[in-house]
Backbone as a printed PyTorch tensor [residue, N CA C, xyz], in Angstrom:
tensor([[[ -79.1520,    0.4460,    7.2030],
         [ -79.7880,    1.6910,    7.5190],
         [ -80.4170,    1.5710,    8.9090]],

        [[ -80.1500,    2.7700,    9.8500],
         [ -80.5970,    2.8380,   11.3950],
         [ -81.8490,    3.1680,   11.0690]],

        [[ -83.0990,    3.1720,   11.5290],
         [ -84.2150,    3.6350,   11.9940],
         [ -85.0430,    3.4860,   13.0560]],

        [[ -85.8180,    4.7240,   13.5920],
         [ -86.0400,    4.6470,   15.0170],
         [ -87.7680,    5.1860,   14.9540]],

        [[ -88.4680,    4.6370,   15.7950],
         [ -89.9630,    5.1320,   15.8570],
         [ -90.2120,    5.8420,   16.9850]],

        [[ -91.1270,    7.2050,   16.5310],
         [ -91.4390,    8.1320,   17.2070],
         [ -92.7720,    7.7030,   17.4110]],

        [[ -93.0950,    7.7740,   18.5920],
         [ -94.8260,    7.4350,   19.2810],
         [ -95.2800,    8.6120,   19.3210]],

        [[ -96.3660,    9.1080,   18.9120],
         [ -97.0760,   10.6830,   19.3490],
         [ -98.1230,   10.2820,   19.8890]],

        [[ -98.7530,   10.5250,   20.3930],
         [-100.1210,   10.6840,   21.1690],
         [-100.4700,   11.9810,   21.2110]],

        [[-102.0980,   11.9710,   20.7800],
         [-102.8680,   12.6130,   20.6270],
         [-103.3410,   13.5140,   22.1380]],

        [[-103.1470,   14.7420,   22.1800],
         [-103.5100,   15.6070,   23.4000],
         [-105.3620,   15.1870,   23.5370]],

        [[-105.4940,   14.9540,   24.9980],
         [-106.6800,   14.7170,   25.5700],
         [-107.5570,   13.0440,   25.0620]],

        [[-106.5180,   12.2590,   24.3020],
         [-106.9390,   11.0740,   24.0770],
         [-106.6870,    9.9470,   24.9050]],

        [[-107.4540,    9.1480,   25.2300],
         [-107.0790,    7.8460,   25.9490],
         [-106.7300,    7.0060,   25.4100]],

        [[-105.5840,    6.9910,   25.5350],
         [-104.2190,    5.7840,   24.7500],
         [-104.8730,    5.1120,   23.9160]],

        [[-105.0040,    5.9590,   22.8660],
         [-105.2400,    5.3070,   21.8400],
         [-103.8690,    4.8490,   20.7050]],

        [[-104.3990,    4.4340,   20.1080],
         [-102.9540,    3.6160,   19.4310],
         [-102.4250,    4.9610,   18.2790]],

        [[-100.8920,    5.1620,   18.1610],
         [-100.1970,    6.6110,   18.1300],
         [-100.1150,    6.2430,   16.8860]],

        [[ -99.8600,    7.2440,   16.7420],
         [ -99.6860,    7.3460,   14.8840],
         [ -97.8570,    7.4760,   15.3610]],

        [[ -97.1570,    6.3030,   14.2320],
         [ -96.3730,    6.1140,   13.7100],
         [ -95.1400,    6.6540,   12.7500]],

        [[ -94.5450,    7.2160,   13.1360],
         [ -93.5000,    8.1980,   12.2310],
         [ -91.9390,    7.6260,   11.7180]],

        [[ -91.8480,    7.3650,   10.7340],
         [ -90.0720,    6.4300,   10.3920],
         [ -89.3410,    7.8970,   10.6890]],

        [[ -88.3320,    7.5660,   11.0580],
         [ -87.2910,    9.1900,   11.0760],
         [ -85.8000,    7.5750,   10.6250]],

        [[ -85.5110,    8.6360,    9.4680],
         [ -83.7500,    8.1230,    9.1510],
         [ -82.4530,    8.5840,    9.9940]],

        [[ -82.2840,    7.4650,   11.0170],
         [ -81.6080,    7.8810,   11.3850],
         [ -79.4050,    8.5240,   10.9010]],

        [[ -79.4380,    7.7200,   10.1130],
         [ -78.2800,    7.7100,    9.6180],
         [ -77.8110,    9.1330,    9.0110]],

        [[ -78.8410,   10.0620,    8.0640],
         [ -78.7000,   11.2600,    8.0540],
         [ -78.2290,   12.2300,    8.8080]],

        [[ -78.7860,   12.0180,   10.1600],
         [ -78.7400,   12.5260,   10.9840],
         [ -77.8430,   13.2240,   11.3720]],

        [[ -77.4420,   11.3680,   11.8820],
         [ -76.0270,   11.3500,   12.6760],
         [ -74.4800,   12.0820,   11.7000]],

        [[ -74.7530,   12.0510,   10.5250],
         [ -73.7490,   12.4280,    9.8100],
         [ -73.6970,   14.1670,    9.9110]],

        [[ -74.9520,   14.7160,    9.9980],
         [ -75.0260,   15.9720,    9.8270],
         [ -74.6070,   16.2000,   11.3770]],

        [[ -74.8640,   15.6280,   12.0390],
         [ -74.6250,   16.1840,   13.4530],
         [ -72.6730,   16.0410,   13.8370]],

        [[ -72.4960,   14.9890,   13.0010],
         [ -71.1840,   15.0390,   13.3070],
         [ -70.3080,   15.9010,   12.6920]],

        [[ -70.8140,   16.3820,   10.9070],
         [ -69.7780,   16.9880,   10.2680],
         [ -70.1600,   18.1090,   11.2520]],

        [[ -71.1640,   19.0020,   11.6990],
         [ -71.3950,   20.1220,   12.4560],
         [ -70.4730,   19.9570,   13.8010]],

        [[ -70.5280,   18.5820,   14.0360],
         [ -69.5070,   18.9690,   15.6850],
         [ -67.7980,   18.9070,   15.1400]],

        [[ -67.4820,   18.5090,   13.9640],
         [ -66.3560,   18.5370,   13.2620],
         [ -65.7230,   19.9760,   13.1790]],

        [[ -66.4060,   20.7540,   12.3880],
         [ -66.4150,   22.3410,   11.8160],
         [ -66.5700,   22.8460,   13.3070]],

        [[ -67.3490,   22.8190,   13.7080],
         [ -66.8030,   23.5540,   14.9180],
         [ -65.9080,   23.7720,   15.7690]],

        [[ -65.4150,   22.4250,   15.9190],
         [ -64.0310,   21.8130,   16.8470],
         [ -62.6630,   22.6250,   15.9410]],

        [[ -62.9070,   22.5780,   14.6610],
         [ -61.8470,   23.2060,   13.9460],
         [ -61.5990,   24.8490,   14.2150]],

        [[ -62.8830,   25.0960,   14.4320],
         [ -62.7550,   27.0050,   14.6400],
         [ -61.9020,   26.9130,   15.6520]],

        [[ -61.6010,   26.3770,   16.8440],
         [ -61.0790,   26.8380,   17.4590],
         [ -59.9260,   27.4510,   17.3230]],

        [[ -59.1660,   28.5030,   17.6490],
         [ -57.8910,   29.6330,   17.0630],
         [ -57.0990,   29.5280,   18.7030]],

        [[ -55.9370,   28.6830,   18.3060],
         [ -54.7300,   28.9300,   19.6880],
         [ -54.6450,   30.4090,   20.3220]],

        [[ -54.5200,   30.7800,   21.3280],
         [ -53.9830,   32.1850,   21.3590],
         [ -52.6210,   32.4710,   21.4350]],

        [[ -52.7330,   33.5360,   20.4520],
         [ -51.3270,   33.7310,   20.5400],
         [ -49.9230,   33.9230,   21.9330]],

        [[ -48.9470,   33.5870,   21.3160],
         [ -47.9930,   33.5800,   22.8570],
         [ -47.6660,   34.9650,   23.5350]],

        [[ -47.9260,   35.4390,   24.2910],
         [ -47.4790,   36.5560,   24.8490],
         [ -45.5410,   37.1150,   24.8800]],

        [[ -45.1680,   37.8280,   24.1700],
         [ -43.9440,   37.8850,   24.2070],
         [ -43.7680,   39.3060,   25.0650]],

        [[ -42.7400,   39.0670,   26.2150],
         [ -42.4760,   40.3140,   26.8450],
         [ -41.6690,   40.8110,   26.3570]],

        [[ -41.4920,   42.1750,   26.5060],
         [ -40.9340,   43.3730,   25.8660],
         [ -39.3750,   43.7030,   26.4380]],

        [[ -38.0100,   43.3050,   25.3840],
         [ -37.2640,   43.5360,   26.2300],
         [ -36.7640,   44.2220,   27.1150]],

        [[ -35.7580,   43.5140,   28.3560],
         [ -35.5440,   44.5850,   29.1420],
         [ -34.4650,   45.5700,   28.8010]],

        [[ -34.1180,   46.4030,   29.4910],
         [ -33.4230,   47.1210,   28.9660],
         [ -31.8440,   47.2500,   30.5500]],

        [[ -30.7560,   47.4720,   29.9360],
         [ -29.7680,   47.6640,   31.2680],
         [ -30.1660,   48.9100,   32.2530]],

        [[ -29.7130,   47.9760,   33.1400],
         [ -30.2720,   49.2070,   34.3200],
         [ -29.7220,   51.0900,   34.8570]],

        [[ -30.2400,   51.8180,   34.6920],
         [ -29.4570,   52.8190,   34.9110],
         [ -27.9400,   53.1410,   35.7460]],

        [[ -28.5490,   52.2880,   37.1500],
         [ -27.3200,   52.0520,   37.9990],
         [ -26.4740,   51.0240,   37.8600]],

        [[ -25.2180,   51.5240,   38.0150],
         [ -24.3250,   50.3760,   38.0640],
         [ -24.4840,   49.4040,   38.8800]],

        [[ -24.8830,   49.8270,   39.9400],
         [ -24.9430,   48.8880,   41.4320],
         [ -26.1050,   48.5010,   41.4760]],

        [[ -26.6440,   48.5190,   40.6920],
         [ -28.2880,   47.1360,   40.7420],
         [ -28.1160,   45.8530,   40.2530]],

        [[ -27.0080,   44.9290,   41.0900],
         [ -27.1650,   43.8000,   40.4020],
         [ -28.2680,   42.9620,   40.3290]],

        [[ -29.3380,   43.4400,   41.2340],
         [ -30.4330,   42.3550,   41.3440],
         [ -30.9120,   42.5700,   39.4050]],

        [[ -30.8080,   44.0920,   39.0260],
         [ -31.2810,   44.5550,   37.5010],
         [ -30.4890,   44.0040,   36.6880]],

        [[ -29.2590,   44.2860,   36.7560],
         [ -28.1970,   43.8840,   35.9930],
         [ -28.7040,   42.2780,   35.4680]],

        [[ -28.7330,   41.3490,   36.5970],
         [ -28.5390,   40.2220,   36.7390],
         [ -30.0120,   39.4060,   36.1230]],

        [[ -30.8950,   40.4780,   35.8600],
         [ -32.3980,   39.7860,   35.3380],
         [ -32.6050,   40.6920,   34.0140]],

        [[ -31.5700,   41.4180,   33.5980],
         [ -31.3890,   42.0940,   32.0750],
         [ -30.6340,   40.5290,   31.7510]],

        [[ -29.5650,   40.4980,   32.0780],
         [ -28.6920,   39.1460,   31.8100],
         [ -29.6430,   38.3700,   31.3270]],

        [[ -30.6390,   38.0210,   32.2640],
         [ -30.8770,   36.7170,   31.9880],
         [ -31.7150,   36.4320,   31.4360]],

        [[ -32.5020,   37.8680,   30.9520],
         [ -33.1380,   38.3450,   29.4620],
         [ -32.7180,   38.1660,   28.1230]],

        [[ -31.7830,   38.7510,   28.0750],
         [ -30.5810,   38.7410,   27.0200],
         [ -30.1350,   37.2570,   26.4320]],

        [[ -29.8060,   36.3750,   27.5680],
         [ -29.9090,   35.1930,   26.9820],
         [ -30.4080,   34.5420,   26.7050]],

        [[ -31.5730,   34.5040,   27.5360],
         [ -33.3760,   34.0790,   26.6700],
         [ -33.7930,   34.5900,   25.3620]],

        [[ -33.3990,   35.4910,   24.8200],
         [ -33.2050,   35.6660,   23.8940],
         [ -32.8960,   35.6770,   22.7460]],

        [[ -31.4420,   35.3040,   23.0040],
         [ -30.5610,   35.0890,   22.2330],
         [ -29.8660,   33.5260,   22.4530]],

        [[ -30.4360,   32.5570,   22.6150],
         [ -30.1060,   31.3170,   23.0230],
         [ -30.2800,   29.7020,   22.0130]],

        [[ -30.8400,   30.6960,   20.5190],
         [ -31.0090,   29.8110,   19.3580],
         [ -29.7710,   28.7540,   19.4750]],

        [[ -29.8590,   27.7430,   18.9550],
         [ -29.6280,   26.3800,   18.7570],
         [ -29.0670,   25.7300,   20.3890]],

        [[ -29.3140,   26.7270,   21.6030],
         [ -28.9150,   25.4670,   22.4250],
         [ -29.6350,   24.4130,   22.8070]],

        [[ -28.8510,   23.3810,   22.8350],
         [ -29.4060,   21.7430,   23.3240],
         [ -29.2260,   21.7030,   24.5570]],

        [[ -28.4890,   21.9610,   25.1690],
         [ -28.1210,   21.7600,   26.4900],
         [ -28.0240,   22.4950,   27.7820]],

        [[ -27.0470,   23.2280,   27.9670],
         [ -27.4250,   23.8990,   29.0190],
         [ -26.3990,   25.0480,   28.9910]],

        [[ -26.5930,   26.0930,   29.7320],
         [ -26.0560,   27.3770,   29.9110],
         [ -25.1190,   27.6430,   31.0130]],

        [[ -24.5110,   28.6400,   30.9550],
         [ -23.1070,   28.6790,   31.5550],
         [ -23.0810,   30.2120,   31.7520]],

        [[ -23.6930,   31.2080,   32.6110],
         [ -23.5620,   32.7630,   32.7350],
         [ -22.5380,   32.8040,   33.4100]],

        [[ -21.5440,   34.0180,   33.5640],
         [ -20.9400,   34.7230,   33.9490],
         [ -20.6970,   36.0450,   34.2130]],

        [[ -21.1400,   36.4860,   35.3290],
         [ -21.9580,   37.8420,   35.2570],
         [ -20.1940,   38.2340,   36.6660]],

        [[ -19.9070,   39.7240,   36.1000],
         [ -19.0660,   40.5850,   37.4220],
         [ -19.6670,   41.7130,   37.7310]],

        [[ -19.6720,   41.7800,   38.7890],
         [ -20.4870,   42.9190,   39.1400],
         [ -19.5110,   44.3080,   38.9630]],

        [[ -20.3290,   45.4290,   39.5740],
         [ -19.5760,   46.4750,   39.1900],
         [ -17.5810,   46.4280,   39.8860]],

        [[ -16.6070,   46.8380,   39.5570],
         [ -15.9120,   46.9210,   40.1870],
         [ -15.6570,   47.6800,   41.6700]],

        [[ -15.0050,   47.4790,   42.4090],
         [ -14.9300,   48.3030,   43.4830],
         [ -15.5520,   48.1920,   44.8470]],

        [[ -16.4530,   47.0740,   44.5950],
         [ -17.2080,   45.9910,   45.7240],
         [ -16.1060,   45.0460,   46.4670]],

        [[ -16.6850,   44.5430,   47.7270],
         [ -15.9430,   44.2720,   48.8830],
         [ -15.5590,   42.3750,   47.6650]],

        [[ -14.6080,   42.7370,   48.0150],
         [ -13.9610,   41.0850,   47.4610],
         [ -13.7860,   41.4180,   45.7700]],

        [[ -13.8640,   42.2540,   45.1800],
         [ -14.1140,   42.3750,   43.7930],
         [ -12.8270,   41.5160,   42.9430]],

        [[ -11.7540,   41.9140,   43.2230],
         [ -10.9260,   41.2180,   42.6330],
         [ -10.3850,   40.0870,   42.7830]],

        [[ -11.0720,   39.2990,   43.9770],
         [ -10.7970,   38.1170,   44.3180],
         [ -12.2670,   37.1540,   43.2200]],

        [[ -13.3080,   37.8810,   43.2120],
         [ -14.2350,   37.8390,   42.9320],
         [ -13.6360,   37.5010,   41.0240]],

        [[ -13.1250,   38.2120,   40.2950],
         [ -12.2230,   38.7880,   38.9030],
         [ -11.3380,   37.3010,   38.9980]],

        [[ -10.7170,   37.3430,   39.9450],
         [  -9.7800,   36.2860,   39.8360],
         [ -10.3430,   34.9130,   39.5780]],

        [[ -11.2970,   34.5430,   40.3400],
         [ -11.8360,   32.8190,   40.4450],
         [ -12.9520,   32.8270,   39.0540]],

        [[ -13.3160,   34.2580,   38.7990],
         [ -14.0680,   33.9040,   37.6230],
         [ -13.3880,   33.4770,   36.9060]],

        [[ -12.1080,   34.0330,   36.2740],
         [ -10.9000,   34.2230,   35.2240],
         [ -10.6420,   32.6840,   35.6480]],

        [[  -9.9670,   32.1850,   36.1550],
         [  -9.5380,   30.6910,   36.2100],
         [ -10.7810,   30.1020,   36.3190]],

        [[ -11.9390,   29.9410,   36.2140],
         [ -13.1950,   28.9460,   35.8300],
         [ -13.1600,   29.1370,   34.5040]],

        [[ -13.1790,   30.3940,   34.1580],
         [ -13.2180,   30.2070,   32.7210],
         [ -12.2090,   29.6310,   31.7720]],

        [[ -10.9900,   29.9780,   32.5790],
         [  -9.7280,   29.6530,   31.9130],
         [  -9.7930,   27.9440,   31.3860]],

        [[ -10.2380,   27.2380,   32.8860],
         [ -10.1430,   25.9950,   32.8330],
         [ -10.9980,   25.1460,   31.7480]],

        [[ -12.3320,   25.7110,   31.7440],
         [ -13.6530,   25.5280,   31.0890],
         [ -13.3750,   25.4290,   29.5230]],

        [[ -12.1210,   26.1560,   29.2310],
         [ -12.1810,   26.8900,   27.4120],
         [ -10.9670,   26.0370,   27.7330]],

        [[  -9.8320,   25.3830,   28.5620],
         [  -9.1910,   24.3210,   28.4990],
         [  -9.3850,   23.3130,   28.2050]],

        [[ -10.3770,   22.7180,   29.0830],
         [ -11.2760,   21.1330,   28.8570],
         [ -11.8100,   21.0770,   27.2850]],

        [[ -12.6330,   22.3780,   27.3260],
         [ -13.4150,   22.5340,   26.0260],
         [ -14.9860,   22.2390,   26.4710]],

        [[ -15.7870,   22.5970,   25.8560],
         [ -17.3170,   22.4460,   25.9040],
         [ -18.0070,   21.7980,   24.7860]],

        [[ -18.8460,   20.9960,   25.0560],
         [ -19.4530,   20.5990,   24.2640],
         [ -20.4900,   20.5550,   23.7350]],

        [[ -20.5190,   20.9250,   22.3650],
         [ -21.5750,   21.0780,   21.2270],
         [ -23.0910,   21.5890,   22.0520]],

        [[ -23.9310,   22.4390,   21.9920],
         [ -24.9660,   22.7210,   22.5990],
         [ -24.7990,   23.3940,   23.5390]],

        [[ -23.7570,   23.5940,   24.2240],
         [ -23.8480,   24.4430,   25.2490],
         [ -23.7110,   25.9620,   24.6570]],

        [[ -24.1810,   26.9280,   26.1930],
         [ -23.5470,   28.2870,   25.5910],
         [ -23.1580,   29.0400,   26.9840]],

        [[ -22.2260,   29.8090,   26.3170],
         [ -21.5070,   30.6200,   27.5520],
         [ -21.7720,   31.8780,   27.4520]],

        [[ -22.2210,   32.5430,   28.3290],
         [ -22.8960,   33.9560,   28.3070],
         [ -21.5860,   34.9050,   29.4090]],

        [[ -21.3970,   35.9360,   29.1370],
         [ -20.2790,   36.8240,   29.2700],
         [ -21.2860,   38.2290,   29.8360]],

        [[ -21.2270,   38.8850,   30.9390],
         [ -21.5790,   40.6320,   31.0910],
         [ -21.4300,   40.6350,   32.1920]],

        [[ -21.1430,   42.1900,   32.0570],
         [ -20.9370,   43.1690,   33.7440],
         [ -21.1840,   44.1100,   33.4380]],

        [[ -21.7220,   45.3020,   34.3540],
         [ -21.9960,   46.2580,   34.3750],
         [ -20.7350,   47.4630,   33.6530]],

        [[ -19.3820,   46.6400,   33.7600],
         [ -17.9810,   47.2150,   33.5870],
         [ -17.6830,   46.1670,   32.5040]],

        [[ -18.3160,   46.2890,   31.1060],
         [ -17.8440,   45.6290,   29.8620],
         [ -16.5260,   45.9940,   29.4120]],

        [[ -15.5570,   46.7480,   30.2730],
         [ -14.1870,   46.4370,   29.9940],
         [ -13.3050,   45.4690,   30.8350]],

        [[ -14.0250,   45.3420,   31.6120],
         [ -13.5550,   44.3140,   32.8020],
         [ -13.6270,   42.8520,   32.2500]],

        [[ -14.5350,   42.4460,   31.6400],
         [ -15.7080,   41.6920,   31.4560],
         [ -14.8300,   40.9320,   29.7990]],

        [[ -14.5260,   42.4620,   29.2740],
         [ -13.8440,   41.8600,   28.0640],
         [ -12.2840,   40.8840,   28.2820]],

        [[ -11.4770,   41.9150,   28.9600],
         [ -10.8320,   41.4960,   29.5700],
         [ -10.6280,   40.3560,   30.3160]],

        [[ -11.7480,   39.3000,   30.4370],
         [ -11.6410,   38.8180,   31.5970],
         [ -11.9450,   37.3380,   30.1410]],

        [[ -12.3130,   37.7060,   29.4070],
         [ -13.0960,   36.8230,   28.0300],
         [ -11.5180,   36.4660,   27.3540]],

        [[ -11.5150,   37.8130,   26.9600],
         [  -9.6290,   37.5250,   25.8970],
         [  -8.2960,   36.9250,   26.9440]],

        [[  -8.2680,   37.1190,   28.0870],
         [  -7.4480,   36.2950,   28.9740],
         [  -7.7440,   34.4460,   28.8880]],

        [[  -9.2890,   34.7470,   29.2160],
         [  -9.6090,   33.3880,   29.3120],
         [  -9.4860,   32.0290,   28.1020]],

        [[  -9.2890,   32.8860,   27.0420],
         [  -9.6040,   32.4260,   25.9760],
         [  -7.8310,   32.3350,   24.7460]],

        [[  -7.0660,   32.7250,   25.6220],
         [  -5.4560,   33.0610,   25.2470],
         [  -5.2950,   31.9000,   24.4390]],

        [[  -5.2670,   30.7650,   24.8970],
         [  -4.8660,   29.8320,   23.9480],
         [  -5.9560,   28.3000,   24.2030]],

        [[  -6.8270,   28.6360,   23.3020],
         [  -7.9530,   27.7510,   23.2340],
         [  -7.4890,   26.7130,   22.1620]],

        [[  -7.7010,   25.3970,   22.3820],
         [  -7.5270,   24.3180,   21.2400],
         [  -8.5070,   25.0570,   19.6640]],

        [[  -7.6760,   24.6270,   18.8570],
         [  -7.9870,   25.0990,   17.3880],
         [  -9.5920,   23.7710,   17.5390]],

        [[ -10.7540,   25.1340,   16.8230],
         [ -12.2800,   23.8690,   16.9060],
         [ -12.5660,   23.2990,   18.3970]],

        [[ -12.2040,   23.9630,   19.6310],
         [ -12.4710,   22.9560,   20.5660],
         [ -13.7190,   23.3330,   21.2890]],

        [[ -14.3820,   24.1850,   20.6770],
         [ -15.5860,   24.7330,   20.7660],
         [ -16.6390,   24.8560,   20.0260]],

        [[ -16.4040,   24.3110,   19.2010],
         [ -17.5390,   23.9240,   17.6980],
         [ -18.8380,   23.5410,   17.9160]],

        [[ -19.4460,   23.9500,   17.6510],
         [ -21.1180,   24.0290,   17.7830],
         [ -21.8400,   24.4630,   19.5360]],

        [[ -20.5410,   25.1310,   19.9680],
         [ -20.8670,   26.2060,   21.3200],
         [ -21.2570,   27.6560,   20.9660]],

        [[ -22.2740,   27.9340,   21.8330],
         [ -22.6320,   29.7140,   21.1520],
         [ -22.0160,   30.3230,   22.4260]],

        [[ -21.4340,   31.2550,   22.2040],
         [ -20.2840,   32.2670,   22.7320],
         [ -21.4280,   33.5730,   23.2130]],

        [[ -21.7700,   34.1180,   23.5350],
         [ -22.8060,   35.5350,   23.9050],
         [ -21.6850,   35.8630,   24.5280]],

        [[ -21.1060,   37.5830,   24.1420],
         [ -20.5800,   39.0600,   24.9750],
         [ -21.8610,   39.8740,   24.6650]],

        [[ -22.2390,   40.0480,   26.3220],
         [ -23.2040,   41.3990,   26.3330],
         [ -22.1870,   42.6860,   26.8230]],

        [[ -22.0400,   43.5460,   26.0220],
         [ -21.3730,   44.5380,   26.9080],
         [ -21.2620,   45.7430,   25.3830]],

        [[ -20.3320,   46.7720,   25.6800],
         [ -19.8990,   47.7960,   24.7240],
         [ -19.6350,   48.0240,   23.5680]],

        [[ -20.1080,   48.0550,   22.4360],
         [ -19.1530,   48.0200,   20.9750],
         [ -17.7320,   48.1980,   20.6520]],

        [[ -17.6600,   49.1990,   22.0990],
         [ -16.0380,   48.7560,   21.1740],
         [ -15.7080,   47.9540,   21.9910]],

        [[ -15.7050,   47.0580,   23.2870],
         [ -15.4070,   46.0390,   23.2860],
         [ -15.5180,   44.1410,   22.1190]],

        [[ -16.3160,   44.6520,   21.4900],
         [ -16.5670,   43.6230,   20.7590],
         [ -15.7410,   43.0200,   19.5810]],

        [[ -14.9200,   43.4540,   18.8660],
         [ -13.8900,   43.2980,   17.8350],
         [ -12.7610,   42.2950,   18.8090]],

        [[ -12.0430,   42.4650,   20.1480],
         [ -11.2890,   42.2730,   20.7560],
         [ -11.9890,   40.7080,   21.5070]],

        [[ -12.7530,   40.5710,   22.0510],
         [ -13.6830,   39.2920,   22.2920],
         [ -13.7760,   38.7460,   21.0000]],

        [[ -14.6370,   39.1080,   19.9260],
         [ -14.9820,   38.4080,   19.2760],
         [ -13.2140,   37.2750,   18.3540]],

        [[ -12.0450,   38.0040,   18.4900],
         [ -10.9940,   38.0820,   17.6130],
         [ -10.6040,   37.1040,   19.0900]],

        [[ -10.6390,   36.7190,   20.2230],
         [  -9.8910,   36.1720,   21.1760],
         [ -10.6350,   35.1500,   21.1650]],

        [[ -12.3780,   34.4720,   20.9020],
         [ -12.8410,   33.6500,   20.9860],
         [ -12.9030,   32.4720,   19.4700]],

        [[ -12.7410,   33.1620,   18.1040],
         [ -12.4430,   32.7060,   17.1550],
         [ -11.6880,   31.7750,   17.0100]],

        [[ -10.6140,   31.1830,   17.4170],
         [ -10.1470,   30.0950,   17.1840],
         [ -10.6550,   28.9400,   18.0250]],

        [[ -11.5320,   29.4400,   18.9880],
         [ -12.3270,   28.0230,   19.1940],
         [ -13.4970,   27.6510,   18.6640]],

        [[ -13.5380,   28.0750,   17.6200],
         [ -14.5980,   27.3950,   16.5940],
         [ -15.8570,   27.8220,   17.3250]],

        [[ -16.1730,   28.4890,   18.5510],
         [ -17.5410,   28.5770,   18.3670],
         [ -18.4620,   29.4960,   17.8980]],

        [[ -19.3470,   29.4760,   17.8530],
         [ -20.2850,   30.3790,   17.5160],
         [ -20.6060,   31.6960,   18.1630]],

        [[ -19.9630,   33.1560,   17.7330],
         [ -20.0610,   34.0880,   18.5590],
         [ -21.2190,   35.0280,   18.3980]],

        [[ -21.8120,   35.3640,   19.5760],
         [ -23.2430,   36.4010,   19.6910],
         [ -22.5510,   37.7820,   20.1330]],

        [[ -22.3940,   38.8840,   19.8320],
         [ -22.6990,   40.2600,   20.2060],
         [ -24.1780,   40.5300,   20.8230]],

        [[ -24.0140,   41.2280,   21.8470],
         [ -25.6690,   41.6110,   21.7250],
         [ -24.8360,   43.4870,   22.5380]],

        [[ -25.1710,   44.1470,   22.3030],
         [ -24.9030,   45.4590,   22.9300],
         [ -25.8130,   45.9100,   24.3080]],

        [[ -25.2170,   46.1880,   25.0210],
         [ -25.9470,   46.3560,   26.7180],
         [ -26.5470,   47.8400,   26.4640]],

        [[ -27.6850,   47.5820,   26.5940],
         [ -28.3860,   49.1440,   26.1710],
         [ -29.6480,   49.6330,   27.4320]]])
């Protein structure tokens, strides 16, 4: 058992000898700690701020919009990746280089769904022209190894009725396909 002595002295006395007080210390200290315990516990995390999605941009020709809806969309929608991401964004058609632009995407992708990808990754698909875009998915994807995409998540952002035609061209590579509709 701790114990500690308190000296008092008497107001207007000349040091005279103090009267003597035991105080337990061990009580004390316990009460003082469960109190700094309980308190430390109140503390409440604050909650995470979630921003409000974006939405596609009115104009076709805002890729700076286009291109930060995109990259919304896949923040989003990016459950089980491990690894790393792979966008592919075309801009509207009819821009200076556009189909040269159509072309080198189409053979990156071509090559990419050749090699095959592995497990954790994901490949994200949109353009402002989700028929272009589809088109550019079901070409790429013509003859993919049976499973050579298995535990890859697939994202088409673009049109509903583009989606049956993607989703039916990416299926035999086993991966995991996302719809999300460009709204």
């Amino acid at each position: 058992m701790i114990s500690f002595h308190i000296l008092s002295i008497s107001q207007g006395s000349v040091m005279k000898p103090a009267t003597i007080k035991r105080v337990r210390l061990a009580p004390i200290l316990v009460a003082v700690s469960l109190l700094l315990a309980f308190t430390g516990c109140k503390k409440e995390a604050a909650a995470p701020v979630v921003a409000a999605p974006l939405h596609a941009p009115a104009s076709q020709t805002d890729n700076a919009g286009w291109k930060a809806y995109f990259q919304d969309v896949i923040d989003r929608n990016s459950q089980g990746l491990t690894d790393r991401s792979m966008a592919y964004y075309l801009p509207k058609p009819g821009g200076a280089d556009y189909e040269g632009m159509y072309a080198r995407q189409l053979s990156g992708v071509s090559d990419t769904v050749a090699r095959g990808v592995l497990p954790g990754n994901l490949l994200a698909f949109m353009s402002p022209d989700s028929t272009k875009m589809a088109d550019l998915v079901v070409s790429a994807f013509k003859n993919p190894s049976a499973g050579s995409m298995k535990g890859v998540i697939i994202i088409f952002i673009g049109k509903t009725e583009d989606n049956e035609r993607v989703k039916a061209a990416v299926a035999p590579s086993g991966a995991t396909y996302r719809f999300v509709e460009a709204n």
